[in-house]
C-alpha positions as CSV (number, residue, x, y, z in Angstrom):
1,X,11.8,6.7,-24.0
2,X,8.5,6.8,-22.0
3,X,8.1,8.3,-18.4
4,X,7.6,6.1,-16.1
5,X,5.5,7.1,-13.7
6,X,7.7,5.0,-10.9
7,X,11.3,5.5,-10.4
8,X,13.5,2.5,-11.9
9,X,14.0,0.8,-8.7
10,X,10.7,1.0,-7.5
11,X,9.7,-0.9,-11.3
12,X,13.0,-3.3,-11.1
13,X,12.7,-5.0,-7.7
14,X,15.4,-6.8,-5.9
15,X,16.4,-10.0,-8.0
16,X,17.7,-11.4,-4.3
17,X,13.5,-11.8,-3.8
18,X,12.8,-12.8,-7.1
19,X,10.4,-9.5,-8.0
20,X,11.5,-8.3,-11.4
21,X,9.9,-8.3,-14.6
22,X,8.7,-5.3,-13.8
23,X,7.2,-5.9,-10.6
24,X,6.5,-3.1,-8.1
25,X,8.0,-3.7,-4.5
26,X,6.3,-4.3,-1.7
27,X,6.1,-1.8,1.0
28,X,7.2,-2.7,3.8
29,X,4.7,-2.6,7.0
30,X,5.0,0.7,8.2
31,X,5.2,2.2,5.0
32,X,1.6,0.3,4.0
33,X,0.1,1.2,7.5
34,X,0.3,4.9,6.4
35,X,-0.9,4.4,3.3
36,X,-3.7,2.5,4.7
37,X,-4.8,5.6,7.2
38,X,-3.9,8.1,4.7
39,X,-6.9,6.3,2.2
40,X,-8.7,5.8,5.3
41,X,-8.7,9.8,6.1
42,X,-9.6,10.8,2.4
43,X,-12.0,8.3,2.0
44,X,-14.2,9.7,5.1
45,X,-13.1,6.6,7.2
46,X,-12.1,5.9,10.8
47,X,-8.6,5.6,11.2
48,X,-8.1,4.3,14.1
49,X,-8.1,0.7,15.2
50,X,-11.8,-0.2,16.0
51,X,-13.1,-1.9,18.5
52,X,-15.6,-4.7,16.4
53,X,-14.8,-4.4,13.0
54,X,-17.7,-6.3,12.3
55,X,-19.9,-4.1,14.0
56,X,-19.6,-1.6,11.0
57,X,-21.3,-4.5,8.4
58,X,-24.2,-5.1,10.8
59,X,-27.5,-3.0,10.9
């Protein structure tokens, strides 16, 4: 058998929500915020919220 490298009920989903077939869960918000400012951090990035966000894509 193969290692997954997610655990089985990461992989399985709930079949209440309709997500199997292999289909990774979703994170919920909090869980996803963290993950967003964690690859924010390593990545050299801001993290927190900005003022104009649009202002970074301007020169």
């Amino acid at each position: 058998m193969a290692h997954h490298h997610k655990s089985n009920r990461a992989v399985e989903g709930d079949p209440g929500t309709g997500h199997g077939r292999g289909m990774p869960r979703r994170p919920d918000q909090d869980e996803l915020a963290e993950r967003t400012r964690q690859d924010r951090l390593e990545a050299g990035l801001p993290v927190g919220p900005s003022s104009d966000e649009e202002a970074e894509y301007e020169e």
